[in-house]
C-alpha positions in Angstrom: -16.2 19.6 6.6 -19.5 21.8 5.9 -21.8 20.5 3.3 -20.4 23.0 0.6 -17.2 21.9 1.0 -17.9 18.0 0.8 -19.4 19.1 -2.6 -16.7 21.1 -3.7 -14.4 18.1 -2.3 -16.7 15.5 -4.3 -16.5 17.5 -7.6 -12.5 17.9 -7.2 -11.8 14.5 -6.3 -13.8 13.2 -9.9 -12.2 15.4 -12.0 -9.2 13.9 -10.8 -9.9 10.0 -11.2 -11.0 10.3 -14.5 -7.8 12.8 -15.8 -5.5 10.5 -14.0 -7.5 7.4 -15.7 -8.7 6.1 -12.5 -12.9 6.4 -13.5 -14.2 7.4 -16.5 -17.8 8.4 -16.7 -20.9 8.7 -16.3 -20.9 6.5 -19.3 -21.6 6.3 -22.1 -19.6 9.3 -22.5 -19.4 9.2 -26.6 -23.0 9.5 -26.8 -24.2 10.9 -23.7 -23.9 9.6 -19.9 -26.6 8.1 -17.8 -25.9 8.2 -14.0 -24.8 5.3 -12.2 -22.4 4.0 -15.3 -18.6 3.8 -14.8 -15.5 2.9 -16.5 -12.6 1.6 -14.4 -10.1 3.0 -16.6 -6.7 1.8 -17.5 -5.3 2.6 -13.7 -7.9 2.1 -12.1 -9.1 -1.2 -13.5 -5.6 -2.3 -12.1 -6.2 -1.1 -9.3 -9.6 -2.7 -8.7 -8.2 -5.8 -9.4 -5.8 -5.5 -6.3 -8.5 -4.9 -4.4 -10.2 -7.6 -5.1 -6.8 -9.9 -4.7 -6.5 -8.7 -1.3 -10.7 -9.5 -0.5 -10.0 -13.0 -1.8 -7.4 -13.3 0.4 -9.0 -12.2 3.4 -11.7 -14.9 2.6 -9.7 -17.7 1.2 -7.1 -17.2 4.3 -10.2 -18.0 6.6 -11.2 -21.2 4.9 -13.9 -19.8 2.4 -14.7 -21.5 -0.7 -15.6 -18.9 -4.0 -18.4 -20.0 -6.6 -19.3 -18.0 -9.3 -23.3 -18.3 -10.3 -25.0 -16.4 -13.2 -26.2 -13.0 -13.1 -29.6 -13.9 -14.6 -32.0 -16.2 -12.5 -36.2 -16.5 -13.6 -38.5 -14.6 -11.6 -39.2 -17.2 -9.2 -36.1 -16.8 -7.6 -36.6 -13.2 -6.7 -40.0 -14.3 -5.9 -38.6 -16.8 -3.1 -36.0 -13.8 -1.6 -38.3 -11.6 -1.1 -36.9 -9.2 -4.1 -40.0 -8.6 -6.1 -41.7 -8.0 -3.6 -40.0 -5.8 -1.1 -36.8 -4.6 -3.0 -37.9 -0.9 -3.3 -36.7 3.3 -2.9 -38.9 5.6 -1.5 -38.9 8.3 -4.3 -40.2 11.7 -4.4 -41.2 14.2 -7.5 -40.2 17.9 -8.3 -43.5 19.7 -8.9 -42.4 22.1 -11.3 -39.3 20.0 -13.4 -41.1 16.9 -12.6 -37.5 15.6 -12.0 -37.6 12.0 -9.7 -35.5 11.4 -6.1 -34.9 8.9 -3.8 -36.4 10.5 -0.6 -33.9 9.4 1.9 -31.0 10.0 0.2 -31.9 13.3 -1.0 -32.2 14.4 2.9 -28.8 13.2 3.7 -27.3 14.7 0.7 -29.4 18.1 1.6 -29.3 17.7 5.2 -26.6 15.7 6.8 -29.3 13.4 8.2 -29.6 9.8 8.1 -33.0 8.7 6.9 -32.2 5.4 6.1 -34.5 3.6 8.4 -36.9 6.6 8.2 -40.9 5.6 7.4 -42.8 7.1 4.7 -44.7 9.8 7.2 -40.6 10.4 8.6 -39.3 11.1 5.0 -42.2 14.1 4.4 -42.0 15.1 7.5 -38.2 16.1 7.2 -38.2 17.4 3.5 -41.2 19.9 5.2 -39.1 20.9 8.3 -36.1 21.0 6.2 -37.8 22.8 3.3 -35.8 20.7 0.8 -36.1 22.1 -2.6 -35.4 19.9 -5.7 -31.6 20.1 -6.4 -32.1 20.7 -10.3 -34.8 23.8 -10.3 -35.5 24.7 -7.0 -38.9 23.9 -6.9 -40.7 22.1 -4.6 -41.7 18.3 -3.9 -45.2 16.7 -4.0 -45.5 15.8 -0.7 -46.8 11.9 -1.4 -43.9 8.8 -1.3 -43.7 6.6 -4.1 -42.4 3.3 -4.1 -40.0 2.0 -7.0 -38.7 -1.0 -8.1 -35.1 -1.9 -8.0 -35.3 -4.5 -10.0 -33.7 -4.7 -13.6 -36.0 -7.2 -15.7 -35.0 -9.0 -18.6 -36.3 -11.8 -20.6 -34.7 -15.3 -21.3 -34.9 -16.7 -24.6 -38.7 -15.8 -26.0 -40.9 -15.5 -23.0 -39.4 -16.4 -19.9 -39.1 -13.5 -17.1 -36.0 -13.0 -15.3 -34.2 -10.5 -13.2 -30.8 -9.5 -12.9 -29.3 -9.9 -9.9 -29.8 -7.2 -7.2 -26.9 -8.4 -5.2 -24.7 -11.7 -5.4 -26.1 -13.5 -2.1 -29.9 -15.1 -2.9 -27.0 -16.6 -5.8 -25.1 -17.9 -3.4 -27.5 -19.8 -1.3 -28.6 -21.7 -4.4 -26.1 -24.5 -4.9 -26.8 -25.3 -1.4 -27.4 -28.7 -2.1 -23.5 -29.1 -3.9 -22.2 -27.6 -0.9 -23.7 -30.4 1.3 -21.7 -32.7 -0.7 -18.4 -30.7 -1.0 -18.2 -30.4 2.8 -19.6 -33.6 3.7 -22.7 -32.3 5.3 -20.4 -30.8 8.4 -21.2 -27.3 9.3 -20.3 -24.9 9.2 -19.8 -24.9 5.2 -18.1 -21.2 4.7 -18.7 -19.7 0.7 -18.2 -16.4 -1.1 -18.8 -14.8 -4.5 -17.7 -11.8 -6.0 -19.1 -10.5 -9.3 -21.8 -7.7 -10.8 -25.3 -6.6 -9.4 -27.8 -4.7 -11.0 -30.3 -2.2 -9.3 -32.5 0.1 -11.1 -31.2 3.4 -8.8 -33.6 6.2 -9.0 -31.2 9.0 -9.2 -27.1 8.2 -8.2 -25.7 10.9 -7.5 -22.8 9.8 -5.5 -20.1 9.0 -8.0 -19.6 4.7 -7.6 -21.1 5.1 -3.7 -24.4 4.6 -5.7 -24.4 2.7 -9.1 -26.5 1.0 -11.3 -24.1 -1.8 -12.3 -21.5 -2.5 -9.2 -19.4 -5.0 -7.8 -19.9 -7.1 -4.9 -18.5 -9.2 -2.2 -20.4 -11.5 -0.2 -19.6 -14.5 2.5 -21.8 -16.8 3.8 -21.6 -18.8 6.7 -23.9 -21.9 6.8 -24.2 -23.0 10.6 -26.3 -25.0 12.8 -28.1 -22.9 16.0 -26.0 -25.0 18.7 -22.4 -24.0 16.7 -23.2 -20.5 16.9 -22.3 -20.0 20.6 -19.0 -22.7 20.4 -17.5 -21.4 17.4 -13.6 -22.4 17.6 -12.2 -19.0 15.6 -14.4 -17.2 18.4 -12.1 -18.6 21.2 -8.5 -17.5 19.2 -10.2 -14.0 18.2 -11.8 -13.2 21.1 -9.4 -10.5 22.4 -9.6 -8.4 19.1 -11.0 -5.3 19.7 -14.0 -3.7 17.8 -15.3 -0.1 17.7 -18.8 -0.2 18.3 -21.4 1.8 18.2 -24.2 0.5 19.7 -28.0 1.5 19.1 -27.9 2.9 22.7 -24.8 4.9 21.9 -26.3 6.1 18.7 -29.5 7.8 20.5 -27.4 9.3 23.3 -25.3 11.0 20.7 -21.8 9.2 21.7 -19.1 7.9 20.2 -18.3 4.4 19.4 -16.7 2.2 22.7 -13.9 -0.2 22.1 -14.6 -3.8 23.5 -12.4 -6.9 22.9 -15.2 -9.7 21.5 -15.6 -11.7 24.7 -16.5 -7.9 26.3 -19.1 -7.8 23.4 -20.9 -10.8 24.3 -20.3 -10.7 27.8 -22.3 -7.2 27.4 -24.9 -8.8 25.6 -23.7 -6.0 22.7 -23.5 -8.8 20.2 -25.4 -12.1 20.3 -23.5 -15.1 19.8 -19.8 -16.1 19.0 -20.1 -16.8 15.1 -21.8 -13.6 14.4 -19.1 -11.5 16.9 -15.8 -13.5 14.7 -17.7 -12.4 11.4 -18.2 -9.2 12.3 -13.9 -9.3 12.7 -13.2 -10.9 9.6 -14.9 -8.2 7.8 -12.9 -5.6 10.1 -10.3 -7.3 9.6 -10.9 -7.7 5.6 -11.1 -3.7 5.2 -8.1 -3.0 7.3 -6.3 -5.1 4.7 -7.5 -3.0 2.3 -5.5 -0.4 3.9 -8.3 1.5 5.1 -7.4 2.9 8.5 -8.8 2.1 11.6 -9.4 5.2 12.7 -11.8 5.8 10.0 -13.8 3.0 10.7 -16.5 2.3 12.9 -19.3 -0.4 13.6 -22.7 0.6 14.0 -25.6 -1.4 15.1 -29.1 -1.5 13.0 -32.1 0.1 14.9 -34.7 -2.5 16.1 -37.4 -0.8 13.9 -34.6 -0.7 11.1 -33.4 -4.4 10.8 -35.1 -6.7 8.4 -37.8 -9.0 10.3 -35.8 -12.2 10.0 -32.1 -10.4 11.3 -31.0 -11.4 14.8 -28.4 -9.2 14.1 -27.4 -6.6 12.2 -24.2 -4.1 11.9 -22.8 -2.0 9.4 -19.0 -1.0 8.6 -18.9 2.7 7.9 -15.9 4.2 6.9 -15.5 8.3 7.5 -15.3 9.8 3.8 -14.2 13.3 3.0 -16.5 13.2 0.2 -19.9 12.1 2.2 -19.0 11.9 5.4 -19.9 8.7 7.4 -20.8 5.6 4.2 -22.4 2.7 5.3 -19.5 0.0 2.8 -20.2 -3.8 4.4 -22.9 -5.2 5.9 -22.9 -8.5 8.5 -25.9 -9.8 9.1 -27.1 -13.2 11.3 -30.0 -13.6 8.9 -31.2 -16.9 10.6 -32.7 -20.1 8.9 -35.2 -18.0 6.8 -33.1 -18.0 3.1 -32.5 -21.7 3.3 -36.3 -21.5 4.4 -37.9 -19.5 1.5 -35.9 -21.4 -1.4 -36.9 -24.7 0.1 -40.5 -23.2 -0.1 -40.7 -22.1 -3.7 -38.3 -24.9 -5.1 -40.2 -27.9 -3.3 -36.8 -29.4 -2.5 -35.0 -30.3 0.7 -32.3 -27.4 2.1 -31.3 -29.3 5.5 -28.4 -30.8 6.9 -28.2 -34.2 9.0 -26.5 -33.1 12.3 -24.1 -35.5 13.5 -26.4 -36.3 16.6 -28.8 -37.5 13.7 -30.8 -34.5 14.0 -32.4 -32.5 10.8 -31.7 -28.9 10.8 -32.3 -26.0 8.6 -28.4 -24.2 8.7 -28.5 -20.3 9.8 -27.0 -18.1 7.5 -24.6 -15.1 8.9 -23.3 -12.9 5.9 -21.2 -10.2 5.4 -21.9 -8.2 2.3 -20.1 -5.3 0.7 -19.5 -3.7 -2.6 -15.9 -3.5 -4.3 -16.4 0.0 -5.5 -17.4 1.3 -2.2 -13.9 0.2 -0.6 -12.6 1.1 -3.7 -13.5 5.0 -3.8 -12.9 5.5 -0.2 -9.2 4.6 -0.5 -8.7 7.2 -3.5 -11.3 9.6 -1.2 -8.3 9.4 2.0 -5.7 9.1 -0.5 -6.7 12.3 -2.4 -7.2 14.4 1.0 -4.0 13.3 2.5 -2.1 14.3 -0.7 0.7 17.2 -0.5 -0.1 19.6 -2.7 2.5 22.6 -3.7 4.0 24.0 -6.8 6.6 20.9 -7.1 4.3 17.5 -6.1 0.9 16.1 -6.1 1.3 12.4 -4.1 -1.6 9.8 -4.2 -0.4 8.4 -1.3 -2.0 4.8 -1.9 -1.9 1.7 0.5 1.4 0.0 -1.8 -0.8 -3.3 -2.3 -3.1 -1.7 -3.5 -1.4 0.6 -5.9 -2.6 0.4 -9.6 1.1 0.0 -10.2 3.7 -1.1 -7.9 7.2 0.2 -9.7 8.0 2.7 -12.2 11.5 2.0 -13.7 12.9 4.9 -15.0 16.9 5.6 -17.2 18.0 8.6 -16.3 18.5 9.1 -19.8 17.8 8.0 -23.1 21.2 7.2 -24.3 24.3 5.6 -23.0 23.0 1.8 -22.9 20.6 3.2 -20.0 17.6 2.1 -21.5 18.9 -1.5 -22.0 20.0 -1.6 -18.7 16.4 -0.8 -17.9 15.3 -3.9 -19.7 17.5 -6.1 -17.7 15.6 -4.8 -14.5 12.3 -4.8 -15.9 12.8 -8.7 -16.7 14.2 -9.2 -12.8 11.2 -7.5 -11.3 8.4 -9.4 -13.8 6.1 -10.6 -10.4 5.4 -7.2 -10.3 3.2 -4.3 -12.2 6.0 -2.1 -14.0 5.4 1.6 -15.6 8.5 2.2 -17.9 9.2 5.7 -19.1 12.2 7.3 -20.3 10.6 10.9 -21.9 11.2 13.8 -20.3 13.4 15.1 -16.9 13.7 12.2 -14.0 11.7 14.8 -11.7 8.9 14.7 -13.9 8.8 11.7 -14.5 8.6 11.0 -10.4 5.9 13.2 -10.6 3.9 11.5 -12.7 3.9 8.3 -10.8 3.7 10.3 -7.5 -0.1 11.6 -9.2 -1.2 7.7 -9.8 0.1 6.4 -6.3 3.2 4.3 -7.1 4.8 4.0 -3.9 8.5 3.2 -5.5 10.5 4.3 -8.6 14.0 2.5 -9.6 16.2 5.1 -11.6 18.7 3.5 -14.0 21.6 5.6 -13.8 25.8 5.9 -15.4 26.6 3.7 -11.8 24.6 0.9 -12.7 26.2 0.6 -15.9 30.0 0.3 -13.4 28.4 -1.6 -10.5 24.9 -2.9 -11.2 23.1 -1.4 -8.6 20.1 0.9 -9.0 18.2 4.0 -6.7 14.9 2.6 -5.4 13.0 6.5 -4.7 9.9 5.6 -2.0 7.0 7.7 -3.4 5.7 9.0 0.4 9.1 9.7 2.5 11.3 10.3 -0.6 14.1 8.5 0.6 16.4 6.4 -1.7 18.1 3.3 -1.3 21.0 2.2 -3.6 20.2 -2.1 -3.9 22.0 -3.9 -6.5 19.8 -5.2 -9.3 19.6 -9.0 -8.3 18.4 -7.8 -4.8 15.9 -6.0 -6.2 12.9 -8.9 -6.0 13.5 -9.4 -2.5 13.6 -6.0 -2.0 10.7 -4.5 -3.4 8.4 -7.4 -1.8 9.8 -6.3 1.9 8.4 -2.5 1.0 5.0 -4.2 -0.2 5.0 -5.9 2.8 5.6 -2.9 5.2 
């Protein structure tokens, strides 16, 4: 798809979420927006929340243990991390509407290219060769790189400086010491959170790709050196196979290759048997999503592109209609130095007693990703995939992940249909109902088709003789008459499927 098209693609596919009540925004709308500020609105709040059932899942399923920490933390914190610091955007300004961009961004939005791991010299460089012009007037940049804070300060109480969190992981490496206890002190000790970040964008411009206030998902594993290499999940996994696309591949301009995990390390493509199983679980966890696989891919970080302290880093990119190929989860072997730092700036002890009686700093391997990133690329395959003619528009939406799972629907609004209808409603209460009874039955499928509920149950003058309803699947159109007490069961199976 050519650049013009994404756009007109990314402009289509807004419009849509926020008439359908998916997003609302930017926000706030009543007295004027300010980028990177959504609403999940009243289908797609629902919707999110499945999402996030199905991440907890994922995690829970694999023996992970979720905390919940603050969003504030004093400065110190970000101190220790590396935050203050180092947590910046190269920006550039308009010389003629003095308007502010992030550099990199801007030449992948403009360009196609990715500048992520692009130096200061690389970044002016391209916007020259290029001859980028400022997206809101045309005119030209200053050619000098700025650096900007992402950072979102606040104060506590009447003096004391704090941060909001950038992301949810320095959080979760605090309690380090109540995990130690919790797990006995036996690595590894496996945790996740999921809550807000904060990060001062310069200029989103990607819809909820690139927000101001977001949603994340982050796992840590806390393991010793020696348990890296004889890591038991490695040895039931290790036959799962993983696109990769290796830094070697990247340069040569070819595709990803498909290795099993014991092919990886074999290959020396990825270092050690922890970081290769984590790497699969957060595969695994976006598959479950419903994302498919053939839009995913795993890409290796650059050596001159890493972070200093990474053994290992790869990315999860996911092919969007809207933007092409989106970096959505990151998995990173980030070593001892976390554990490290904190120890540092809080004076206090972060090791673990080994069972040999040896003292060890734990590694940390991660895998990070935002909500809303998962989030938009479902509705961003759902949306292209949808059939489109004079009778139907069809969100075709993973089911478990469907805002609402079952519309229930009288054929009309007399005849005792409508009680009937209650009866079902009350036998299918595990699940998220839409009841509505105004208008034809064929507009009322279309509807639910526009919002992605995958099955409608149509109350008709046989139920009334026989007690058995029409279950109408949203994608194939096929209906299946299933009497009312089998209706649990049955529904489940389709979720299932």
């Amino acid at each position: 798809m050519s650049q013009d098209n994404k756009k007109e693609f990314q402009l289509e596919l807004a419009k849509y979420l926020s008439e359908k009540d998916f997003i609302y925004g930017p926000e706030p709308e009543l007295y004027g927006p300010i980028a990177g500020f959504y609403t999940y609105g009243l289908v797609g709040k629902a919707m999110k929340n499945k999402l996030e059932e199905v991440i907890r899942e994922s995690f829970t399923s694999n023996n992970f243990f979720e905390i919940e920490y603050p969003l504030i933390s004093p400065q110190v914190v970000w101190e220790a991390s590396g935050h203050l610091k180092g947590f910046n955007d190269p920006i550039v300004n308009c010389s003629k509407c003095k308007a502010t961009f992030r550099a990199d961004k801007l030449i992948e939005e403009t360009t196609g290219i990715s500048a992520d791991s692009f130096k200061d010299e690389e970044l002016i460089n391209t916007i020259k060769e290029h001859e980028i012009l400022c997206p809101n007037c045309k005119g030209r940049f200053n050619l000098e790189i700025q650096r900007q804070s992402l950072m979102m300060k606040t104060t506590i109480g009447k003096d004391t400086i704090a941060y909001n969190r950038p992301e949810t992981a320095t959080t979760t490496y605090l309690p380090f010491k109540h995990y130690v206890n919790f797990f006995r002190g036996k690595l590894p000790f496996t945790v996740f959170q999921i809550g807000k970040a904060f990060r001062n964008e310069i200029s989103p411009r990607q819809h909820l790709l690139r927000q101001r206030e977001f949603t994340q998902a982050e796992a840590q594993i806390f393991i010793s050196a020696e348990q890296k290499n004889n890591f038991e999940e490695f040895s039931k996994n290790q036959n799962e196979i993983l696109p990769l696309w290796t830094e070697a591949l990247q340069k040569s301009k070819s595709k990803p290759i498909n290795l099993t995990l014991k092919e990886a390390l074999e290959k020396k493509v990825l270092k050690n048997q922890a970081y290769a199983w984590a790497i699969l679980l957060a595969y695994n966890t976006f598959k479950s999503m419903g994302i498919p696989k053939e839009k995913m891919r795993l890409r290796q970080h650059h050596s001159d592109e890493k972070a200093f302290y990474a053994d290992d880093a790869w990315d999860l990119e996911i092919e969007l209609n809207s933007f092409g190929w989106t970096e959505c989860c990151g998995i990173h072997d980030r070593t001892t130095y976390d554990l490290e730092q904190h120890s540092k700036y809080s004076k206090q002890d972060l090791s673990v007693r080994l069972e040999n009686g040896e003292k060890v700093t734990p590694h940390v391997i991660e895998i990070a990703f935002g909500v809303d990133r998962p989030f938009y690329a479902l509705l961003d395959i759902a949306f292209f995939r949808r059939e489109n003619d004079s009778q139907r528009t069809v969100l075709s939406l993973p089911p478990k992940i469907a805002p609402i799972q079952v519309g229930v629907l009288p054929l009309m609004k007399k005849d005792n249909l409508p009680k009937k209808a209650e009866e079902v409603k009350k036998e299918l209460k595990n699940y998220r109902i839409y009841y509505d009874e105004s208008g034809s039955i064929g507009k009322r499928y279309s509807r639910l088709d526009a919002i992605g509920v995958p099955f409608c149950i149509t109350i008709d003058h046989d139920t009334l003789k026989d007690n058995t309803v029409t279950i109408r699947e949203r994608d194939s159109l096929k209906q299946t008459r299933v009497p009312i007490k089998e209706l649990n069961e049955k529904i489940g199976d389709l979720l299932k499927e």
